[in-house]
VEXMI-507696 format. One record per residue (C-alpha): residue in three letters; x, y, z. Coordinates in steps of 0.25 Angstrom, whole numbers, plus 2048, in hexadecimal, padded with zeros to 3 digits. Layout:
BEGIN
ALAXYZ;...
***
This chain:
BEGIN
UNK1E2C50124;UNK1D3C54127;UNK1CDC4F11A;UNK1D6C4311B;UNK1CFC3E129;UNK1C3C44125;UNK1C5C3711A;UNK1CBC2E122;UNK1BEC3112D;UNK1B5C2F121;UNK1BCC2111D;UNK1BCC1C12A;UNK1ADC1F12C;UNK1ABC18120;UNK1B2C0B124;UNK1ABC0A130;UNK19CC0C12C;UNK1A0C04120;UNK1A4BF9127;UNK199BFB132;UNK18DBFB127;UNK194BEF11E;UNK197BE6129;UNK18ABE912F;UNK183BE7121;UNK18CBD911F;UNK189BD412D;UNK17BBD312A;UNK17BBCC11D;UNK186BC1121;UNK18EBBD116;UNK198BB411D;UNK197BA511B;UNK18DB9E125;UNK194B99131;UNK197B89133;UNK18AB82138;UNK18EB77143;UNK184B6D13F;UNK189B6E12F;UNK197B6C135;UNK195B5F13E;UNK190B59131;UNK19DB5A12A;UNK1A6B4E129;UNK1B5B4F129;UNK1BFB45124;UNK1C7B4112F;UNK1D4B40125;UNK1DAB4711C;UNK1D9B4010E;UNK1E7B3D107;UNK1E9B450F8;UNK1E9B380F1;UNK1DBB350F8;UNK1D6B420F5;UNK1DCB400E6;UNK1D5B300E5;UNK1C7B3A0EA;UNK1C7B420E0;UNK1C9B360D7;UNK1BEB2E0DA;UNK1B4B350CE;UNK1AAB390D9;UNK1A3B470D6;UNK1A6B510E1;UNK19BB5B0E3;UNK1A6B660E3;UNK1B5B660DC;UNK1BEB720E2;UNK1CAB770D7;UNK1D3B7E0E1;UNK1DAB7C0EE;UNK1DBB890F3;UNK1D4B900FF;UNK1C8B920F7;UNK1C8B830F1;UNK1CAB7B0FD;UNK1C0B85105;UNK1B4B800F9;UNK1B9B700FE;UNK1BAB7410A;UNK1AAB7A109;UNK1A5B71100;UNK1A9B63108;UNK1A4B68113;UNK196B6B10E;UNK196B5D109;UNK19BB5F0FB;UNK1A3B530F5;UNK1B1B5D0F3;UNK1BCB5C0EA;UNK1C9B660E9;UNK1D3B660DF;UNK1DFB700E1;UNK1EAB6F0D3;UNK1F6B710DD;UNK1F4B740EF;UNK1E9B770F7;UNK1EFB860F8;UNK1F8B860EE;UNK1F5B940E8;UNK1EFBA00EF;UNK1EAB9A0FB;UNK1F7B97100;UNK1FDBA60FC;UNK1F5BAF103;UNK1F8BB910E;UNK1F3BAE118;UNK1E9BB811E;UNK1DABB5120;UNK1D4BC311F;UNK1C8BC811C;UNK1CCBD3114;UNK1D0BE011B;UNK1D3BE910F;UNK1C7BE4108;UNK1BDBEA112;UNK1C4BF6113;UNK1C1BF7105;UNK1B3BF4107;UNK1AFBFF114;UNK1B5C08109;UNK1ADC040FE;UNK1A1BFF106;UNK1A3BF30FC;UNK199BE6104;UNK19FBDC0FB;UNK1ABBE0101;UNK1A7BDF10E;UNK1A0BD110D;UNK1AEBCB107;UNK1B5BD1113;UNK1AABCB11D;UNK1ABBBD117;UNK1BABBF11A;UNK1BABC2127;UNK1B0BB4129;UNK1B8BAD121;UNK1C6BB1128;UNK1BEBAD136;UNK1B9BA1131;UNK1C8B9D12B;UNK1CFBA1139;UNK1C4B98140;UNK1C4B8B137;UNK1D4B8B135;UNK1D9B90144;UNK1E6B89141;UNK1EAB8E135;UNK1E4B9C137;UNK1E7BA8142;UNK1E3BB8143;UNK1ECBC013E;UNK1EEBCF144;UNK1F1BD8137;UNK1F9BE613A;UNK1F4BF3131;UNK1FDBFD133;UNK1FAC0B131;UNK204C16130;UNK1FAC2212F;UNK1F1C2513B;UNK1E4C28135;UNK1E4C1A12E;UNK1E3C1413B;UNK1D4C1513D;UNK1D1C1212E;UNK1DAC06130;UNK1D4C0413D;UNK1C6C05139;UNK1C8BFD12C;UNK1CEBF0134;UNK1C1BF213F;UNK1B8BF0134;UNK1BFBE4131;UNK1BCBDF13D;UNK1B0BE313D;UNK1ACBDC130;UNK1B2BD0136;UNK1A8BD0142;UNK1A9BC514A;UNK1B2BBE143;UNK1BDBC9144;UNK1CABC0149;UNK1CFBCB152;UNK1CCBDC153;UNK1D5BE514D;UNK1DDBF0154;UNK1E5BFC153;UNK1F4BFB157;UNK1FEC0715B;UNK208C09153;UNK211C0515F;UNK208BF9160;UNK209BF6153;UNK217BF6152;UNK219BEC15F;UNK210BE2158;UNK216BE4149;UNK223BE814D;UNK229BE713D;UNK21FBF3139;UNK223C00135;UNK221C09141;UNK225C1813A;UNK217C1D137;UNK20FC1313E;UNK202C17145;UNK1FDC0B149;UNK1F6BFE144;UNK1E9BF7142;UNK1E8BE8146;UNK1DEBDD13F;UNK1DBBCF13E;UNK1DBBC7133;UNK1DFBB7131;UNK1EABAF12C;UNK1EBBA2127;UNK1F6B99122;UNK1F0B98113;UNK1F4B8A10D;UNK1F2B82119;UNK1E4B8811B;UNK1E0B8510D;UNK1E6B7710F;UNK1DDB7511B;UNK1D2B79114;UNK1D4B6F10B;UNK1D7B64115;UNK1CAB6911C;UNK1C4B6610E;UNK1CAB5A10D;UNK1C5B5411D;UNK1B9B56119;UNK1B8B4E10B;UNK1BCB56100;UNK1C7B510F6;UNK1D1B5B0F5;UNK1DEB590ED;UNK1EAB620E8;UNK1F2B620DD;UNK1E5B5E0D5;UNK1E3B670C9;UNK1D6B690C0;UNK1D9B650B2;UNK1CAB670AD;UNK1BCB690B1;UNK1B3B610AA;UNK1A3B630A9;UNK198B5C0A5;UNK188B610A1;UNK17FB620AC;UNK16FB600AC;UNK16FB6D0A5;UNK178B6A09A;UNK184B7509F;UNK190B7009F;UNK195B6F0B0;UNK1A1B6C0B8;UNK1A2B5D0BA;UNK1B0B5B0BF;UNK1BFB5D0BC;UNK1CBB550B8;UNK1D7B560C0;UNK1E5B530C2;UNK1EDB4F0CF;UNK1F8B580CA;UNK201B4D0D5;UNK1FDB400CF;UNK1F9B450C1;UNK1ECB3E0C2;UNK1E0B430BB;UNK1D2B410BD;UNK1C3B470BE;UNK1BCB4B0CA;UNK1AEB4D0C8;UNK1A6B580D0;UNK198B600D1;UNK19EB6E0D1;UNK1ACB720D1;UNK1B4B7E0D6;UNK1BFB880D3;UNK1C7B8D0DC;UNK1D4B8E0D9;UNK1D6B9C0DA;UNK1E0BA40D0;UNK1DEB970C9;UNK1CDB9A0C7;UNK1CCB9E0B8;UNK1D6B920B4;UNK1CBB8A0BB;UNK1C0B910B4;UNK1C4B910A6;UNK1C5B810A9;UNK1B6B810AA;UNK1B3B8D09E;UNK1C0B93096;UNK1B8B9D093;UNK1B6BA40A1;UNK1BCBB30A4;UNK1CABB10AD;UNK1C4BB70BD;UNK1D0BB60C5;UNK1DABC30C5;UNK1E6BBC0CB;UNK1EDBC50D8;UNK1FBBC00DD;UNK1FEBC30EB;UNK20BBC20EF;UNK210BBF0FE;UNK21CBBF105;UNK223BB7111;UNK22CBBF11A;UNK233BBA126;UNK228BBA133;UNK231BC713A;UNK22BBCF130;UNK21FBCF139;UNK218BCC148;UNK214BBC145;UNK206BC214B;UNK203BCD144;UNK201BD3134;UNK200BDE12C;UNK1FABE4122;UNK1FFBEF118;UNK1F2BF6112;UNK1F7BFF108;UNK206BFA101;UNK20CC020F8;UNK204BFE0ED;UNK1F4BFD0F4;UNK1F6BEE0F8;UNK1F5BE7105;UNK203BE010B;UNK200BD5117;UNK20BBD4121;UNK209BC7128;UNK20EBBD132;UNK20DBAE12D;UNK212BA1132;UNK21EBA8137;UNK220BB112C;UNK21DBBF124;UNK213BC0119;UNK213BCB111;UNK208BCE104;UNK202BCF0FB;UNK202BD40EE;UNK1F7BD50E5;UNK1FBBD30D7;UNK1F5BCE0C9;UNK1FBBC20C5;UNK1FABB30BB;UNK1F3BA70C2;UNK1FEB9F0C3;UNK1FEB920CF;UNK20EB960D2;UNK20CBA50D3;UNK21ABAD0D9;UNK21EBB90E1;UNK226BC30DB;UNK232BCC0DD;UNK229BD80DC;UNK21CBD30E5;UNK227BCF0F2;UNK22DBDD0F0;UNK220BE40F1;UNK21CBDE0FE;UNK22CBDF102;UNK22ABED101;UNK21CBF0107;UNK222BE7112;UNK22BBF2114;UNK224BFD115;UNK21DBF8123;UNK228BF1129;UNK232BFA132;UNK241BFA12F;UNK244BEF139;UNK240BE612F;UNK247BE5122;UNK23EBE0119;UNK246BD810F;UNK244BCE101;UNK24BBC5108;UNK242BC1112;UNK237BBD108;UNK236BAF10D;UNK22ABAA103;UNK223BB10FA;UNK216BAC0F2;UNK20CBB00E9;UNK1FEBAE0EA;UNK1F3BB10DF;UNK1E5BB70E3;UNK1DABB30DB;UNK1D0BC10D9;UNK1C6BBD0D0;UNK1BDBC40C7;UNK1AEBC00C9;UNK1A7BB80BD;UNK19ABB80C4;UNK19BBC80C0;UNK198BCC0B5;UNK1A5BD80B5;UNK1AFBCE0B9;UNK1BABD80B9;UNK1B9BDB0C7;UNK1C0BD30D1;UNK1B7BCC0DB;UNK1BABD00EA;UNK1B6BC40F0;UNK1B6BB50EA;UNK1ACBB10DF;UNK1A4BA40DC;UNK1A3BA10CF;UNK199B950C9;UNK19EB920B9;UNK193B8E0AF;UNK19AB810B0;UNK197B800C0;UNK1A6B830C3;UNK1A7B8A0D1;UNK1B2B950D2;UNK1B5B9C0DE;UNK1BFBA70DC;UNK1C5BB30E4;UNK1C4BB40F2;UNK1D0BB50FC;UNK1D4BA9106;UNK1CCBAD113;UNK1BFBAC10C;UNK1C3B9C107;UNK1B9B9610E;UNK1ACBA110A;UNK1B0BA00FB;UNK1AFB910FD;UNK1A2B93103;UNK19DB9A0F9;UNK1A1B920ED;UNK19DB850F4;UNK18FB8D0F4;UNK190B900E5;UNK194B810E2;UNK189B7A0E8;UNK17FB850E1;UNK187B840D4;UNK187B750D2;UNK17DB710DC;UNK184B690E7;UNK17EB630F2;UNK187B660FE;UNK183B6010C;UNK183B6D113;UNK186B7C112;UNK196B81114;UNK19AB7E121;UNK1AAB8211F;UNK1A8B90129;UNK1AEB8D135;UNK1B4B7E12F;UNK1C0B79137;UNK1CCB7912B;UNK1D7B6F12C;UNK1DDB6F139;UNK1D5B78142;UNK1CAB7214A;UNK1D5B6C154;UNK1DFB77152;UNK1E3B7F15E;UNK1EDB8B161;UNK1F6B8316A;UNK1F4B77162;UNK204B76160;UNK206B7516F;UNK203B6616D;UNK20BB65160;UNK216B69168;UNK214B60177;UNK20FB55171;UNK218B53163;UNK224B5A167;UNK224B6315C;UNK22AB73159;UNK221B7D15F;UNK222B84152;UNK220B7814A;UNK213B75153;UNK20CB83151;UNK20FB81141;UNK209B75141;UNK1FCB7714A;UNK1FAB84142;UNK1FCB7E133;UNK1F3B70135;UNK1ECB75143;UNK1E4B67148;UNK1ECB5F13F;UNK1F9B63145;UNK1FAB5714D;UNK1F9B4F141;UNK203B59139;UNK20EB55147;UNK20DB46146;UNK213B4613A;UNK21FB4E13F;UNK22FB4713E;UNK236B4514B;UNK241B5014C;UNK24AB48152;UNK24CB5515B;UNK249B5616A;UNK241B62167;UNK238B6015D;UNK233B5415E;UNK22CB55151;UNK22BB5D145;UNK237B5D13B;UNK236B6C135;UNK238B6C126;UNK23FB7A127;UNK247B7F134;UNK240B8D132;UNK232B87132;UNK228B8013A;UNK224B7612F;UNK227B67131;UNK228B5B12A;UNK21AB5612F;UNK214B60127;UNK219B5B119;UNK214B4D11C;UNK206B52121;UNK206B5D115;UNK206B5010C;UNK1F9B4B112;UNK1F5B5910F;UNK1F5B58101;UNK201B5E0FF;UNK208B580F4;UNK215B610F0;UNK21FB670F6;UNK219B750F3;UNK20CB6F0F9;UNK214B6C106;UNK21FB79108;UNK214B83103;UNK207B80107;UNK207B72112;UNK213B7C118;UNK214B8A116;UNK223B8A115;UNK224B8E106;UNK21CB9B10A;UNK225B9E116;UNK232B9D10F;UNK234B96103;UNK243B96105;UNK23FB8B113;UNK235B8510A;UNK240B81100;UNK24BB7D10A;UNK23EB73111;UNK23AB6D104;UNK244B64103;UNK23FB5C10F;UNK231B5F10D;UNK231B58100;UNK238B4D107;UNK22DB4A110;UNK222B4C105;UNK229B430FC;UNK22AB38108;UNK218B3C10A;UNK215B3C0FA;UNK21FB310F4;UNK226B3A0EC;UNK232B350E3;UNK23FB3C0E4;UNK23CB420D7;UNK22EB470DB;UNK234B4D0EA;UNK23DB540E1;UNK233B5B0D6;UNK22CB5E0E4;UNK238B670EA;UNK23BB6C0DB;UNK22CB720DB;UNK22CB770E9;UNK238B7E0E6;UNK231B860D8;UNK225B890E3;UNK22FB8F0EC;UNK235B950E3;UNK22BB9B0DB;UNK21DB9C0E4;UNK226B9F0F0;UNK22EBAC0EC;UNK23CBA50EB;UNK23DBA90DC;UNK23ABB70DF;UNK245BB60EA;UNK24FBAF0E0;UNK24DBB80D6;UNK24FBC70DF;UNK25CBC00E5;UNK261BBE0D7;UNK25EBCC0D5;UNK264BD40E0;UNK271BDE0DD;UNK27DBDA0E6;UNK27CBE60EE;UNK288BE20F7;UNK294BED0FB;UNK2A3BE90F8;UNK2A5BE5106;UNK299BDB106;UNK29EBD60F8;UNK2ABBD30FE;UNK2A4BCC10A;UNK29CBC4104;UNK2A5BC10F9;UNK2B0BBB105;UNK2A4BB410C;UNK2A1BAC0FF;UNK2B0BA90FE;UNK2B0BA410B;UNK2A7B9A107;UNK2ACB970F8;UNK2BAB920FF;UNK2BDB8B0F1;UNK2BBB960EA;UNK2B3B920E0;UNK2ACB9F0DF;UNK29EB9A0E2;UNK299B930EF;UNK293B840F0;UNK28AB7D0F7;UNK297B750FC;UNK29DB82100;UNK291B85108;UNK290B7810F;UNK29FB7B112;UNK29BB88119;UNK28EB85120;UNK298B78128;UNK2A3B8212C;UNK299B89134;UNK293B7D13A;UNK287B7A131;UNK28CB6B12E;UNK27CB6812C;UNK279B6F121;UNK272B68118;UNK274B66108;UNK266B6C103;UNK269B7910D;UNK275B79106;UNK26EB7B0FA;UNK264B840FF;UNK26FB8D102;UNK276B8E0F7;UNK269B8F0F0;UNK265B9C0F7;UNK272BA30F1;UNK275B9A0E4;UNK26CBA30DA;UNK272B9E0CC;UNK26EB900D2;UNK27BB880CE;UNK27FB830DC;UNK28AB8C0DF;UNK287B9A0E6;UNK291BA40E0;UNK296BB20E5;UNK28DBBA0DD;UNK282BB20E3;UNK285BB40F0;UNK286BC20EF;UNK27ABC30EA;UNK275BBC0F6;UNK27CBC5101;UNK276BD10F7;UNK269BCD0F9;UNK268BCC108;UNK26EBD9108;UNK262BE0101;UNK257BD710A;UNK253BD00FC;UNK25ABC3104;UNK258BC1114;UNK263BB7115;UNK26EBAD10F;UNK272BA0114;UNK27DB9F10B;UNK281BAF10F;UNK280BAB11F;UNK28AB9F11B;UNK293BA7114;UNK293BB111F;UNK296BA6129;UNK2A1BA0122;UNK2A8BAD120;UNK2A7BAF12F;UNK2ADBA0133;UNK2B8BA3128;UNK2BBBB012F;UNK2BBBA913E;UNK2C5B9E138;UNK2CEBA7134;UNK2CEBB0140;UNK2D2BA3147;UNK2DCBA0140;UNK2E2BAF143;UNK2E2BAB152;UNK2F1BA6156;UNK2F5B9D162;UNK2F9BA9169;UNK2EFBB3167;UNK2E5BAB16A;UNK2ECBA8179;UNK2F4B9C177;UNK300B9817F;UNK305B9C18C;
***
């Protein structure tokens, strides 16, 4: 025990002269971004409209050179329009399917600055380290300044289970703050382990000697890059999705070496193609670089070592809605996040190698894994089951290696900027809180690289996003008093378009209700309303998987409420885009694969056709006579008919044909219409075992058995017994 705290008194030591000496050594050779000057600002025009897609399409049509094209309409590529637009550049952006459409909207929605990597550089003394972490923390303050509405501090709980990592916990999360500086969001502190438990009721309190509390941010991912966008787009630049890089063409320059001119493309909508000419052109499509690469030299090394992080959505009791945690040392060395978001769970993430794919998928064995870690830190209260997996996603880190190195086997730490014989501009790696610094730094590198002449230097630290400059806390009080609309509905809406709000409201359907007045909800459980799928359109949303995943979060909450509201949301985009019947229909049938595959519903599919019936004789008869009280014809399967038939009799008469269907399809796993007994054993099986939180179709068997039961009991009462006569 002696030589143990004689190490830990060492370690500790070490962590708080290395963090003393290495901050002190960073502090005076600044590597943050410059801040904002408020003259350079004022000189900035922005457009007071949003631009429609076909008019950004008929821009980047019109055979004008751009000073700068941008392949990629994730965080890092709308964060280089964003920056070069605003320094006066002529911008153009191209994304091959959604503004977020692949990592940037699967993250674990924090905006950190990276405790466990400065843990790693006290320990090792590493600067490079601790410069990637100070950026960080800038960057996460400048984020939660620029984006208010769409951003808010997040409290993160370590627990700690053994007494002597308190202050080595505690000293660690102290130098976070102090690296932070004055751009910390909130101090950390030390809780009790009766404290603890009052503010995170759900943990496991055997053991537990207390917990360390620190700050980091959380965002809602794809709206953020979506406002990024928009913020690109106000401000000039033409920005379109669904626009894919067929080729990049070059031409000699004064030298005689052969230089990015341009690059044909297609508008994978209207299936148009067409060239857009630019001075310098920029990859940043992420997983997606080399493809991009080998576009402009076949013959380049592969840099990107593909990392699939898989997360999962639990219901919002499995945690406090204000606070998080943090596991730091699972079962296997990696790091599980537990956090509260838009009235859910988040729980990842896993860290695997993996193919570049644009659809990639969750498994069976990634979700158990977290299931499991999950478990360990939760206390027996909370029965941590399959079946409350509500969405599941994965999402595919980019780590790259770096070709500006001669050993490109390492995998860089940070982002890399990478400047091609040919002139094309890659920036790769990175995470999503340093967006805006990696865009800064490749707009640098473009301007040296092809010599643009941009009006002035980056401006974007401190730039209001989409929706900020006029958003305030309380704003929904007005959404509610003035419109008439749900007080849940008004602080959705004030939170996902902040100072656009307003706009977002006046779209809105009466209710017909005296209470709303506004705001037809797309799903019951949900704040989301119809006025959002009108307004998403005009925010270039052109699919139903643009809408539900990404416009609305829903597909990433639970893809089960994102499949029973597609129906109507493809109504109102087909109303919005002119889609022909065939067309709404292609759109539901895709949505429905994105849900299905993207969204875990395949992994959940594929589990319940695998579980044992694990059911006891008297279950078995149970079941078997509730099934028969529904199958009165005794046909020996049950129909939708049959199930209309039951949901009546119990006073449901408003049930409607598509949540007929939606029943039925919950049970039917042979898919033939008909829900036989086997089936439904299967069913009851699984939310036995937890693999299956609940059955619609179980509750109505259960129901009718019951009202069967209470008929017949009736019928057994006579005139006299039950006091008739004199």
């Amino acid at each position: 025990m002696a030589s143990r705290l004689r190490r830990f008194g060492v370690t500790a030591a070490g962590v708080a002269l290395g963090a003393a000496l290495t901050t002190y050594a960073m502090r005076h050779s600044d590597i943050s971004p410059h801040h904002v000057q408020m003259e350079e600002m004022r000189k900035i025009t922005r457009k007071r409209t949003l631009p429609s897609r076909s008019e950004q399409i008929k821009a980047l049509q019109n055979e004008e050179e751009y000073d700068v094209l941008i392949i990629g309409g994730g965080a890092t590529g709308a964060g280089c329009a964003m920056d070069a637009v605003t320094r006066g550049l002529k911008t153009a952006l191209v994304e091959a399917d959604d503004f977020a459409s692949g990592t940037s909207s699967k993250s674990t929605k924090l905006i950190h600055g990276g405790v466990r990597y400065l843990q790693k550089a006290i320990l090792g003394l590493d600067i490079e380290q601790y410069k990637m972490v100070k950026e960080a923390l800038h960057e996460r303050a400048s984020m939660l300044r620029s984006a208010p509405h769409l951003t808010r501090p997040l409290p993160i709980m370590l627990p700690v289970y053994t007494w002597w990592e308190i202050p080595y916990f505690w000293f660690g999360i102290k130098a976070y703050d102090f690296v932070a500086g004055d751009r910390n969001v909130k101090s950390s502190y030390y809780l009790s382990r009766e404290d603890a438990l009052e503010l995170f009721p759900m943990l496991r309190g055997d053991k537990l000697r207390g917990a360390i509390v620190y700050y980091d941010g959380q965002q809602d991912d794809a709206r953020m890059c979506l406002a990024v966008a928009l913020t690109a787009a106000r401000h000039g630049a033409a920005v379109a999705n669904h626009v894919e890089v067929l080729e990049l063409l070059k031409k000699k320059n004064e030298a005689g070496k052969n230089v990015l001119c341009g690059a044909k493309v297609r508008d994978n909508i209207s299936k148009k193609e067409w060239t857009i000419k630019a001075k310098c052109i920029i990859n940043a499509t992420g997983p997606f670089t080399d493809s991009i690469r080998k576009m402009d030299d076949p013959t380049v090394k592969t840099i990107c070592c593909p990392s699939s992080g898989v997360h999962i959505v639990l219901p919002g009791f499995y945690s406090p809605p204000q606070m998080g945690l943090l596991d730091p040392a699972t079962s296997d060395g990696r790091v599980i996040f537990f956090l509260p978001w838009l009235n859910g769970t988040i729980a990842g993430t896993t860290d695997a190698p993996c193919d570049v794919t644009r659809s990639p998928s969750p498994s069976e064995e990634d979700i158990q894994f977290i299931l499991s870690e999950i478990k360990s830190y939760l206390n027996k209260d909370v029965d941590v089951r399959r079946g409350d997996v509500l969405s599941a996603w994965s999402g595919i880190r980019p780590l790259v290696s770096d070709p500006n190195k001669g050993d490109t086997q390492s995998l860089a730490r940070n982002h890399i900027v990478h400047v091609s014989d040919s002139k094309l501009v890659t920036i790769a790696g990175g995470k999503w809180t340093t967006y805006r610094a990696m865009a800064e730094h490749t707009i640098d590198a473009a301007i040296k690289a092809c010599n643009l002449k941009p009006e002035r230097e980056c401006v974007t630290d401190g730039l209001w996003i989409e929706g900020g400059q006029g958003w305030t806390p309380t704003m929904y009080i007005r959404l509610v008093q003035d419109l008439g609309m749900d007080v849940e509905v008004a602080k959705h809406i004030a939170i996902s378009y902040g100072d656009r709000a307003f706009a977002v409201a006046k779209m809105a359907s009466l209710t017909g209700k005296r209470w709303p007045i506004i705001g037809k909800k797309l799903h019951p459980e949900f704040p989301y309303i119809d006025a959002e799928v009108r307004y998403g359109v005009r925010e270039y949303a052109c699919s139903c998987i643009d809408m539900i995943a990404r416009r609305l979060r829903l597909s990433f909450l639970n893809a089960q409420a994102a499949n029973e509201a597609l129906p109507h949301v493809a109504d109102i985009m087909a109303e919005e885009l002119k889609w022909s019947k065939e067309e709404k229909e292609r759109q539901i049938k895709n949505c429905e694969h994105f849900l299905a595959t993207q969204m875990g519903q395949a992994a959940n599919k594929q589990l319940k056709e695998k579980i044992p019936v694990n059911l006891s004789r008297e279950e078995v008869n149970m079941y078997k006579k509730r099934f028969e009280t529904i199958d009165k014809d005794k046909k020996g399967y049950v129909s939708i008919n049959d199930i209309k038939r039951a949901m009546k009799a119990f006073g449901d008469a408003e049930v409607t044909g598509e949540q007929l269907h939606d029943i039925l399809k919950e049970i039917d796993t042979n898919m033939n219409g008909q829900v036989e007994l086997d089936e439904y054993m299967q069913m009851m099986s699984a939310i036995k075992s937890g693999y299956i939180s609940h059955s619609l179709f179980g509750a109505i068997a259960e129901q009718e058995e019951i009202r069967k039961e209470q008929d017949r009991m009736r019928e057994q009462v006579t005139v006299d017994r039950s006091g008739g006569g004199l």
